[in-house]
C-alpha positions as a printed NumPy array, in Angstrom:
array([[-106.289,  139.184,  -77.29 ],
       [-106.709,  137.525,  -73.71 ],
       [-108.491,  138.917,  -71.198],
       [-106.733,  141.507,  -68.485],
       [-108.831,  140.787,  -65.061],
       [-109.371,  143.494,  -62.843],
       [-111.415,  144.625,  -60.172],
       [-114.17 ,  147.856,  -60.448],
       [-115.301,  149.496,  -57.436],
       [-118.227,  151.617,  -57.73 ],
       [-117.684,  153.872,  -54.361],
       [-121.504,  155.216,  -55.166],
       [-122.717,  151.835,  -54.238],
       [-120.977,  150.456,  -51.697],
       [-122.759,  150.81 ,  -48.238],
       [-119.337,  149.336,  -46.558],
       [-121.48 ,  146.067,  -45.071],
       [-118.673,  144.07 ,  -46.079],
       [-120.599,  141.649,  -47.415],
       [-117.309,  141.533,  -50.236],
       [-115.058,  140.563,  -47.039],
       [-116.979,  138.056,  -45.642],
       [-117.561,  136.14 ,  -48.635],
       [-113.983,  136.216,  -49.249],
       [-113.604,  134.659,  -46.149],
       [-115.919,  132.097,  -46.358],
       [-114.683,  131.162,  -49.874],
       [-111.425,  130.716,  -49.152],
       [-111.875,  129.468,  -45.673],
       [-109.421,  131.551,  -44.156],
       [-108.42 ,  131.35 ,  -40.616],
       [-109.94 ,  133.664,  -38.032],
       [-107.335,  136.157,  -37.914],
       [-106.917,  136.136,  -41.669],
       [-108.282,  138.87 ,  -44.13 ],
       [-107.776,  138.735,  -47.841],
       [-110.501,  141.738,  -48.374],
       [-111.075,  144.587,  -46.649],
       [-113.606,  147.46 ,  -46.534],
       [-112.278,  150.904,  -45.177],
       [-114.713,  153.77 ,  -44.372],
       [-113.026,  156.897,  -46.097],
       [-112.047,  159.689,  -43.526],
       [-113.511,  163.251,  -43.511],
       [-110.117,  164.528,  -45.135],
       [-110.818,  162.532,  -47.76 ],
       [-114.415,  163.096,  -48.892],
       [-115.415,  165.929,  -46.863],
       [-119.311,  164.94 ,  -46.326],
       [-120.958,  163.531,  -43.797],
       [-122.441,  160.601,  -45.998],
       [-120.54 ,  157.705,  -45.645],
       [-118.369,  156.715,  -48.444],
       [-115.988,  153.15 ,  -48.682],
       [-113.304,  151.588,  -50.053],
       [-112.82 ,  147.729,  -50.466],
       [-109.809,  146.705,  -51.331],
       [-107.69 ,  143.171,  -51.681],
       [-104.817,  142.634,  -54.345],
       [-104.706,  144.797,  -57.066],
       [-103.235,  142.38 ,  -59.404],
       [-100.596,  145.04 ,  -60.585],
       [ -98.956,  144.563,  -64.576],
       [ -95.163,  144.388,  -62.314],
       [ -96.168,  142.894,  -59.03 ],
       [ -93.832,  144.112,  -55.776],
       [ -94.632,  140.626,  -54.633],
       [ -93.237,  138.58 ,  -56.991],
       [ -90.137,  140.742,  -57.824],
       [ -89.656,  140.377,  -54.233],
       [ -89.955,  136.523,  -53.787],
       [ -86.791,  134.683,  -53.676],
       [ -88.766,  131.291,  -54.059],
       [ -90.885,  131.989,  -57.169],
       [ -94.039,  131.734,  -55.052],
       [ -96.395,  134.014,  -57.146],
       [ -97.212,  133.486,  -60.745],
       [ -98.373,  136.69 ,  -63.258],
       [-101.184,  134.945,  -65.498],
       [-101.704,  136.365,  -69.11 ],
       [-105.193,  137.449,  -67.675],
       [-104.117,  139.39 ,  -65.448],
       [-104.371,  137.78 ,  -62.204],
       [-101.296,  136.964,  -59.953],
       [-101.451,  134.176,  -57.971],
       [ -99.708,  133.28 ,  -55.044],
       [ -98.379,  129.712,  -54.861],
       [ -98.899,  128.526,  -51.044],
       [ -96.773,  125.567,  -51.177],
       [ -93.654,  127.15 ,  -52.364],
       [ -93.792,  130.263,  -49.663],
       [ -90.873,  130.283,  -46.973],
       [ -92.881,  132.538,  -44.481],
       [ -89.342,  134.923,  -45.213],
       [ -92.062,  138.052,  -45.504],
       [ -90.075,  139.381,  -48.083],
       [ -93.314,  139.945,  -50.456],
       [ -95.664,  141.192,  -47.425],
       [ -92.627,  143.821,  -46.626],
       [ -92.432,  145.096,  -50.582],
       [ -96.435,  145.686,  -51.506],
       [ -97.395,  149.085,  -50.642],
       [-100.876,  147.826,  -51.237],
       [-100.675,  145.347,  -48.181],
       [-102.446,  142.261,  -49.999],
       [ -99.747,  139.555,  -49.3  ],
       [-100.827,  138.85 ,  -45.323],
       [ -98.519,  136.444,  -43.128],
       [-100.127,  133.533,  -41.686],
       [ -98.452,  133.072,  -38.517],
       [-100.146,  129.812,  -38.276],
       [ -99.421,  128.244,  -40.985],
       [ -96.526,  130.303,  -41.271],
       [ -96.53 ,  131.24 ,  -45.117],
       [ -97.981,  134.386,  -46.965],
       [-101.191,  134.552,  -48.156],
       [-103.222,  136.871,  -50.519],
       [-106.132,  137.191,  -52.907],
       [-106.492,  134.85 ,  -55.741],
       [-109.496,  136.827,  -57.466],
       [-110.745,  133.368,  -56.948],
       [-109.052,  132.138,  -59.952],
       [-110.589,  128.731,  -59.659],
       [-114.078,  130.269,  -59.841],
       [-113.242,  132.348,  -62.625],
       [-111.861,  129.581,  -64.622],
       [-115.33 ,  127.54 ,  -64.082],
       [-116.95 ,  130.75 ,  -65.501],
       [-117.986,  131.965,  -62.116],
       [-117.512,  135.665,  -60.513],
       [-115.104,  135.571,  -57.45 ],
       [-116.274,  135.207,  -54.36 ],
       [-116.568,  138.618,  -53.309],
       [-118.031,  140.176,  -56.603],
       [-121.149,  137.622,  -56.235],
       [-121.325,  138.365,  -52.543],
       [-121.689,  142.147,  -53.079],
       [-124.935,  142.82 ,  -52.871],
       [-125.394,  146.569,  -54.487],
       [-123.361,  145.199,  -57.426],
       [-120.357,  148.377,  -56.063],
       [-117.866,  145.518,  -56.979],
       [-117.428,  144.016,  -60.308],
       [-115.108,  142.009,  -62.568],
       [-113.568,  143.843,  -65.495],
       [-111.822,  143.11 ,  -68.454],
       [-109.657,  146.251,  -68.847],
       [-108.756,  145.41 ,  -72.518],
       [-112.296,  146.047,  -72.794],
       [-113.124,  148.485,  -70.109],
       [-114.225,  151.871,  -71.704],
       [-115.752,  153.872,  -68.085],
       [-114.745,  157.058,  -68.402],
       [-115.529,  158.187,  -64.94 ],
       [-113.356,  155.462,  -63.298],
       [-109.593,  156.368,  -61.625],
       [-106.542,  154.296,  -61.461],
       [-105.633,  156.369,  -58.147],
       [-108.413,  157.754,  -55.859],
       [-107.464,  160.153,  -53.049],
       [-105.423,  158.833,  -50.659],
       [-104.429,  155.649,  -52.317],
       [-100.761,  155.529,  -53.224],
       [ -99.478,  156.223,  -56.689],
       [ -97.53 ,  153.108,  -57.758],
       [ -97.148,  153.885,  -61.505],
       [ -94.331,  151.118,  -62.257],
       [ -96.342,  148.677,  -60.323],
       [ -99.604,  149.632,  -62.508],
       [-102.258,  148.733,  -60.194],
       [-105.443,  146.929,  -62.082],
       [-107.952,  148.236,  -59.504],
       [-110.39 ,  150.755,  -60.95 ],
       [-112.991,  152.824,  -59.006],
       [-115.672,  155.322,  -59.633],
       [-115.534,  157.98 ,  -57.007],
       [-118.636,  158.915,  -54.837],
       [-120.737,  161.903,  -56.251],
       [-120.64 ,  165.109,  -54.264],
       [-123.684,  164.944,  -52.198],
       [-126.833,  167.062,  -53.813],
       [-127.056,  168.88 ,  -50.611],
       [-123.795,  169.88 ,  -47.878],
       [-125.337,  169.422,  -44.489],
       [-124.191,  171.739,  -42.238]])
């Protein structure tokens, strides 16, 4: 059985330093105004505490991508591991897949005037290396799964305030921050 690639986000460990972000960015040498990965500090009405508690997100490499349904040029490519790439070379700039993601991983590049998105750094994976923001995370909160393999029973598909795309199947998994041992008040 082949691998199914997906992303882990342990929300106990990230500090939100966005050291995940910037090594995305360096990696893939993206322009200035460009961001494949980002880290979002979760609001109050979301996790109630006054410790601070993260997401990081980029593409969720979903089993039926919005992007690639929605790409009249056959720009993006659904792997057998899991990961969907995004073709630069064949993108129009028509927006069509940045419009259709409710995730908003497929950016525009007014520059260069084509989409972009995350990759999961395919090219590092397929030299046996973890993407580029995996080995820049330095608590270890984000990791590389295989979910044919992935057995965590405390990890959600869907954590608060993230929408619930069920046909889309997002791979992104997450372990949700522990309730503080002591409320502040």
């Amino acid at each position: 059985m082949s691998k199914r690639y997906a992303f882990l986000l342990d929300m106990d460990k990230c500090i939100g330093c966005r050291g995940c972000a910037m090594a995305c960015k360096n990696f893939n040498q993206l322009d200035p105004g460009m961001v494949w990965r980002q880290v979002y500090p979760l609001a109050e009405s979301i996790y109630p505490h006054r410790e601070r508690a993260f997401l990081s997100l980029s593409c969720n490499h979903c089993d039926d991508p919005a992007c690639l349904r929605a790409c009249p040029v056959a720009a993006y490519e659904k792997r057998d591991d899991g990961i969907v790439v995004h073709h630069q070379d064949k993108c129009i700039g028509c927006t069509n897949c940045v419009r259709s993601c409710p995730y908003g991983a497929p950016r525009f590049n007014k520059e260069e005037k084509h989409a972009e998105k995350c990759s999961m750094c395919v090219e590092r994976i397929e030299a046996g290396l973890l993407p580029a923001c995996v080995q820049g995370c330095v608590t270890g909160a984000l990791q590389l799964i295989d979910l044919n393999e992935f057995e965590e029973t405390n990890a959600v598909q869907y954590p608060a305030g993230y929408p619930v795309m069920k046909r889309l199947n997002p791979s992104t998994r997450f372990i949700l921050p522990k309730m503080p041992r002591q409320v502040r008040g």
